[in-house]
C-alpha positions in Angstrom: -28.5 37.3 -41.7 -31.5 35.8 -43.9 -29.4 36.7 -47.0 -26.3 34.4 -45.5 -28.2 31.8 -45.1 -30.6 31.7 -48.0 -27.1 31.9 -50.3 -25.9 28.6 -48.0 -29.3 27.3 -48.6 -28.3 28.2 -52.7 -24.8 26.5 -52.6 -25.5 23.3 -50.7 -29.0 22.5 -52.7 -27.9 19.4 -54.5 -24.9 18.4 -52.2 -24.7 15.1 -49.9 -23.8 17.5 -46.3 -23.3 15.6 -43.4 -23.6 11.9 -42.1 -22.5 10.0 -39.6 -19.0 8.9 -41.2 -18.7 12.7 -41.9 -19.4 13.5 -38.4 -16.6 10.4 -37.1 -14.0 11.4 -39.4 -14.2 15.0 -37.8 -14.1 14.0 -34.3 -10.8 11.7 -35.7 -9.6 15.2 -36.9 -10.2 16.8 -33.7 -8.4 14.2 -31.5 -5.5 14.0 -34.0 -5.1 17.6 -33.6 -5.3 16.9 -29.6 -3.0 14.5 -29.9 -0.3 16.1 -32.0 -0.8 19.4 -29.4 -0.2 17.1 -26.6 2.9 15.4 -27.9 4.5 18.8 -29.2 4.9 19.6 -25.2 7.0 16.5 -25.0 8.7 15.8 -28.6 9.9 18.4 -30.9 10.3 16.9 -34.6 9.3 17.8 -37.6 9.3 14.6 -39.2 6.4 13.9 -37.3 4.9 17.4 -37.6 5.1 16.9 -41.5 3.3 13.5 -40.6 0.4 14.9 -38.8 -0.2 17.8 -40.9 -0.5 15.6 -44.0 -2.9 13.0 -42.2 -5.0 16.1 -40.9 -4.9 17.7 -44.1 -5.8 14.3 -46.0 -9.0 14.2 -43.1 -10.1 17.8 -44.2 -10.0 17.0 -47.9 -12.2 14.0 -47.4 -14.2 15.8 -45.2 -15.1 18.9 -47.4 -15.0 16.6 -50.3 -17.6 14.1 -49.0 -19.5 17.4 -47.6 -19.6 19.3 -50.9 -20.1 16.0 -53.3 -22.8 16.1 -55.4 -22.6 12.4 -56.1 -25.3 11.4 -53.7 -26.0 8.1 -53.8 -22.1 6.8 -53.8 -22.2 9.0 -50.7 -25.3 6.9 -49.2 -23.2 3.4 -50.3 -20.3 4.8 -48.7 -22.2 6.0 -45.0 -24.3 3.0 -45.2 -21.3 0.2 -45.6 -19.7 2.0 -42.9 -22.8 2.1 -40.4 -23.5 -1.6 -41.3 -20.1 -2.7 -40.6 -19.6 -1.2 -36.9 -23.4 -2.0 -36.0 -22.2 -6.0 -36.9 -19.2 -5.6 -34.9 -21.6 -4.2 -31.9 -24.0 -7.0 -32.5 -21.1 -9.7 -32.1 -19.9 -8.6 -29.2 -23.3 -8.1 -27.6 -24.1 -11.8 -28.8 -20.6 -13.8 -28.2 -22.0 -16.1 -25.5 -25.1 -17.5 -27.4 -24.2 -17.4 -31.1 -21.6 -17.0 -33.7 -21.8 -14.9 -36.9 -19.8 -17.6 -40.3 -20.1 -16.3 -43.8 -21.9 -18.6 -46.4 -19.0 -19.8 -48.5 -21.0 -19.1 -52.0 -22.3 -15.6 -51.8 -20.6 -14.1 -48.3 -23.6 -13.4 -46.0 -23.2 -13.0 -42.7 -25.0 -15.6 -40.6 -26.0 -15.3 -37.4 -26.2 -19.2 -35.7 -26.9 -20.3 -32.5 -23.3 -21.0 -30.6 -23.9 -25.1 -30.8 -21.2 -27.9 -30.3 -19.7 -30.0 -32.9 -20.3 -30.1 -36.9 -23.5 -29.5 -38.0 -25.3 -28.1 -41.6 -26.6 -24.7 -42.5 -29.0 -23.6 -45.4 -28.4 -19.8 -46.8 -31.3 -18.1 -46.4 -30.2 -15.9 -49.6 -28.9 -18.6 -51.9 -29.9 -21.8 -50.0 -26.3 -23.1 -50.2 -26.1 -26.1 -47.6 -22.3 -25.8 -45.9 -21.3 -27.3 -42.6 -20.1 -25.1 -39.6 -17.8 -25.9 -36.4 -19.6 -24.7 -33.2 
């Protein structure tokens, strides 16, 4: 067993593994594949058969690709940006009552403002562009 896994150890040394979008686009393979079971028991067509095996097929290829890469920091870009997006989207929901997130019109950060009534100014705190927002 210890020369198995000091020959894994060999191979992956170098390569990105697994990360969180890694991990999400398995589970998305998993339920596809519970999905397309499921459906089989009802509907019998091989249209969408051929369908189901491409997007599964397409998931494992990203998968193993993303896995095996040896192209790090692309991989790091690629987990972070989708990390960053779905924590915003959690932290606009959580906040919709007392703020609302605007993008500064001259270098597209998000802005988190307190929810306020009628027209009023905002400074970018990256580029100090003054804009006006709608509460």
């Amino acid at each position: 067993m210890g020369r198995i896994r000091s020959a894994l150890y060999r191979f992956m040394y170098g390569r990105y593994g697994t990360d969180t979008l890694g991990k999400v686009l398995l589970i998305a393979y998993f339920v596809l594949v519970v999905v397309h079971t499921v459906l089989t028991f009802f509907v019998e067509s091989l249209v969408l058969d051929a369908i189901v095996w491409l997007v599964s097929m397409t998931l494992v290829v990203i998968i193993f690709g993303r896995m095996f890469s040896k192209n790090i920091a692309k991989r790091q870009r690629e987990n972070q940006r989708f990390c960053s997006f779905f924590k915003l989207r959690k932290n606009m929901l959580r906040d919709r009552k007392t703020h609302v997130y605007r993008k500064c019109p001259k270098c597209h950060a998000v802005l988190r403002l307190p929810r306020n009534k009628g027209k009023h100014f905002v400074v970018c705190p990256r580029c100090k562009n003054r804009f006006s927002v709608r509460g």
